[in-house]
C-alpha positions in Angstrom: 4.1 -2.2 18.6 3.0 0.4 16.4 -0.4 -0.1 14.5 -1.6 2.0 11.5 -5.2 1.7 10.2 -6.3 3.1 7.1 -10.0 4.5 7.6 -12.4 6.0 5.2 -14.0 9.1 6.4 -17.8 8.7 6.3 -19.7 11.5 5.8 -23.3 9.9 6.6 -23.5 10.6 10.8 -26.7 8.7 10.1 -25.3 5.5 9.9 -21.8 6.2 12.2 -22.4 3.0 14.6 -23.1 0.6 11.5 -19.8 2.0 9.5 -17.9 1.8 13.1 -19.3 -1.9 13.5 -18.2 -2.6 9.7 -14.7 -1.3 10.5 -13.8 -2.8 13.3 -14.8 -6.3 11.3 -12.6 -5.9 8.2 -9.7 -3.6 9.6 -6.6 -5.5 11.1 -3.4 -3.8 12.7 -0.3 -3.2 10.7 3.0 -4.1 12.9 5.4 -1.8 11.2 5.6 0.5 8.1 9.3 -0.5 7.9 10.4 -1.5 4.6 13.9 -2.0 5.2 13.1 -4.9 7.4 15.5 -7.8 6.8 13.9 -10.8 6.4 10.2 -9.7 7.1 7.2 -12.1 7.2 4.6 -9.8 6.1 2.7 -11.8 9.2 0.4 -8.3 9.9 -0.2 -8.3 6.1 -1.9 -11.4 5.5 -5.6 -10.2 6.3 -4.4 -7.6 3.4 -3.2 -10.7 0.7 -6.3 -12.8 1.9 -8.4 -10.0 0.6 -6.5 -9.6 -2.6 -6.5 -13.3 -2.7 -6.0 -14.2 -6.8 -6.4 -10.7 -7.9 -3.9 -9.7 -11.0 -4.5 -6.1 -10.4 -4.6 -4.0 -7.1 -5.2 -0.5 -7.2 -3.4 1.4 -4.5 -5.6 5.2 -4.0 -3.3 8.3 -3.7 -5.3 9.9 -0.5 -2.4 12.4 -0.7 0.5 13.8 -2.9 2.9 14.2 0.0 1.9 12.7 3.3 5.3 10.6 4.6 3.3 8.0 6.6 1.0 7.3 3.2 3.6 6.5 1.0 5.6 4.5 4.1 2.9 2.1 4.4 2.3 1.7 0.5 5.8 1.0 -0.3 5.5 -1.8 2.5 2.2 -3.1 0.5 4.0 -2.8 -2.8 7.1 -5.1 -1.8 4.5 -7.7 0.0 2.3 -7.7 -3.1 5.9 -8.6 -5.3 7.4 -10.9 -2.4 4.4 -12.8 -1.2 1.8 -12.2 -4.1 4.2 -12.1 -7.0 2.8 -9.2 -8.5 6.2 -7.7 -10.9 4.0 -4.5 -12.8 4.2 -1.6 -10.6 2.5 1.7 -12.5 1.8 5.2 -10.9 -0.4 7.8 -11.5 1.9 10.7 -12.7 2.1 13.7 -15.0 4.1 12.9 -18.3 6.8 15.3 -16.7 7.7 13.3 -13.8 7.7 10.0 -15.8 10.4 11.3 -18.1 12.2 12.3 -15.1 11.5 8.6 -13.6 12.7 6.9 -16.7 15.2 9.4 -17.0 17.0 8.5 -13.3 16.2 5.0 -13.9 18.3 5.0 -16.4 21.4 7.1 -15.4 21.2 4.9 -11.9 21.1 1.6 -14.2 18.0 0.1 -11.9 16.9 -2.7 -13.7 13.7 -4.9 -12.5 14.5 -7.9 -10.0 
């Protein structure tokens, strides 16, 4: 079973042990970064929803702008948060370039929202 853990680098070596102690508290493993899946439970991701709990807005931080693994493990949060959550807005950071190209493809490929 793979596990992925997102972790904040702390730059205080000061307080190391605390932010270690505080991490391994409120981190949880992460079976898979599948999103093809078939019929996934999202049972690794439910420490994750309990935290967003009744939020209507969760902001998902660009750490990179071309890591593989990153945007793996986001697009798995992002179909949890519409599955399980029922969040149905999904808006991205992006130049105003690459959102004509986005709307663009979206609509020579005909993708409509489900």
């Amino acid at each position: 079973m793979k596990h992925f853990t997102a972790i904040a680098f702390l730059s205080s070596i000061a307080f190391a042990g605390d932010h270690v102690d505080w991490l391994k508290k409120n981190t949880a493993p992460i079976s898979t970064l599948d999103i093809t899946k078939k019929n996934d439970t999202f049972k690794d991701l439910k420490p994750f929803g309990d935290a967003v709990g009744e939020s209507r807005v969760v902001f998902l931080g660009v750490q990179s702008h071309g890591e593989g693994t990153t945007f793996e493990a986001k697009a798995r949060l992002v179909r949890y948060l519409h599955e399980v959550k029922g969040f149905h807005v999904l808006a991205f950071e992006s130049g105003l370039y690459d959102c004509h190209v986005a709307w663009t493809r979206n609509k020579l490929w005909n993708l409509s929202s489900t």
